[in-house]
N, C-alpha and C positions, 0 to 999 in steps of 0.2 A: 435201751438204757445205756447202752454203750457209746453211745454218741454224746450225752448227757454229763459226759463225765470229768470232773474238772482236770484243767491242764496242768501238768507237771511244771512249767516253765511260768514265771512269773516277771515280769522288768523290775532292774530293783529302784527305778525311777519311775513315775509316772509321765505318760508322752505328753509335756504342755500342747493344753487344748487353744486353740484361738479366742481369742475376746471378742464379743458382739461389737460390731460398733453400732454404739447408740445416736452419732449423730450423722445424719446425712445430708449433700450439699445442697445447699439450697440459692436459688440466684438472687445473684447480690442486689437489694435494691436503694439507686442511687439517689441523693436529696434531690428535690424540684430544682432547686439554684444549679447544678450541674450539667446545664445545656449548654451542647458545642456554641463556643466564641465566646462564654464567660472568661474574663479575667479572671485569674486564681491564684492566691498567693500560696507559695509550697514553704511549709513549716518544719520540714526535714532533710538531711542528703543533702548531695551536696552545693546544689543550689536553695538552698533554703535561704527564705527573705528574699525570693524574686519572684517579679510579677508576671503571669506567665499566660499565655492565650488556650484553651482547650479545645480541642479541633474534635473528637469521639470518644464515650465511652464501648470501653473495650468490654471484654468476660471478667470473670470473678471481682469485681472492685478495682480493675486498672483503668485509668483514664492513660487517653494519650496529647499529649502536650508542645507546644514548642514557645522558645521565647519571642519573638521571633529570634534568630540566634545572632544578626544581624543588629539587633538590637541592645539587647543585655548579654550575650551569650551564652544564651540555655538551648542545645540542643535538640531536635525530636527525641522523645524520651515518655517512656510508660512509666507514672506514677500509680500510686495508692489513694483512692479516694479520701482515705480517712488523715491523710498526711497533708489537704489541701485547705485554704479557706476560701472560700467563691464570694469576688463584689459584686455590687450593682452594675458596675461597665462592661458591655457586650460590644464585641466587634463580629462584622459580620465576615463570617468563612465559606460563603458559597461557591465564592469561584476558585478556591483550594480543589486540585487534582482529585474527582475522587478512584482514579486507578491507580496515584500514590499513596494516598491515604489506605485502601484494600491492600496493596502492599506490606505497609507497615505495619498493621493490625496483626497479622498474623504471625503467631508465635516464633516463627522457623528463621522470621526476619530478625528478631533479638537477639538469636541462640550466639553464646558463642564457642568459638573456636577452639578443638582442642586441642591442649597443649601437648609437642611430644615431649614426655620426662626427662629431665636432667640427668647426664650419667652423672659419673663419678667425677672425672675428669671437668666437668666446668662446674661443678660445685663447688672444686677447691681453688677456681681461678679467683685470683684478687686482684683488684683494681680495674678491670675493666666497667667500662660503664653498660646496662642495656640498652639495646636498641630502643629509639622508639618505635611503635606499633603504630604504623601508616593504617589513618582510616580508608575504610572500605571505597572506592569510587562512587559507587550506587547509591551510598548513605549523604554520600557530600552533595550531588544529584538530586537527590530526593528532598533535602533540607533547600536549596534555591529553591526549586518549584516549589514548595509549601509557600516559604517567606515570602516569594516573589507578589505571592495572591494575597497572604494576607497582609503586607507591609504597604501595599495598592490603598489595603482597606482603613487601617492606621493610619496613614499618614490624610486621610480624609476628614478626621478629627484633632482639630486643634488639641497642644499639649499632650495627647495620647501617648505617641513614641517618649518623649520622657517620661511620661509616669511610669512605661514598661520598663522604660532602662534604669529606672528608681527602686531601690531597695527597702524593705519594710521594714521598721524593727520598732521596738517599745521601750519607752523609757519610765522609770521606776513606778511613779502615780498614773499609769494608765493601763487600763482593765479589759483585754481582747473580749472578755464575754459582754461588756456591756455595750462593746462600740457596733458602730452600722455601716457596714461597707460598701 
């Protein structure tokens, strides 16, 4: 009975307990129209209203993209699937690297760089301009070899290369939902 016996000490807080979580992840599943080498117009960011080639869907809802950059200049670059619109024009990406593309794919290649923190001392500098930030060698590398294959395959199709280098937009009487791309 001694054991049984309530404790002297009480919290005068109760310890927050954890929340369940009720929802868990589930894999993302991408529309039919979302096969590598559709044209896709990206509707956000900051190339939004360029027409743009898709080379693989990645994990959670990223696609991966390029304009070619040669072209309109859009970058390799992982978008959001749900920030896209997919046309009927396909170019074909087969002879696209795919030990560049495996490359790219992987998270560790996006990551960036961290920054070291500002003292005190160049906080209060004025007037100077920033540097700019020289991109990576690897990433400049990696964007010929995509373009190189798939600019081959563009330029095989009359008008193509401009229609990529052409920008989308809507003017007042016309209805993205009803049109057919």
């Amino acid at each position: 009975m001694a054991d049984q016996k309530a404790s002297k000490y009480y919290p005068a807080e109760d310890e927050a307990q954890l929340k369940k979580a009720r929802k868990t992840a589930h894999p993302t599943k991408y529309r039919a129209s979302l096969a590598p080498g559709t044209v896709l117009i990206l509707l956000s960011g900051r190339f939004r209203g360029k027409r743009v080639i898709l080379l693989r869907q990645l994990s959670q809802g990223v696609l991966l993209i390029t304009g070619p950059f040669k072209s309109n200049g859009v970058p390799l670059r992982r978008v959001n699937h749900r920030y896209v619109i997919a046309t009927s024009t396909v170019v074909d990406v087969d002879g696209v690297d795919s030990e560049v593309l495996d490359r790219v794919s992987k998270d560790e290649y996006w990551a960036r760089e961290q920054k070291e923190s500002k003292g005190e001392d160049e906080f209060f500098k004025d007037g100077e301009a920033p540097q700019k930030k020289e991109t990576d060698p690897q990433r400049i590398e990696d964007q010929k070899k995509v373009d190189k294959a798939v600019l081959g395959n563009i330029r095989k199709t009359p008008d193509l290369e401009a229609y990529l280098a052409s920008s989308f937009s809507l003017r007042g009487n016309e209805r993205p939902h009803e049109m057919v791309f």
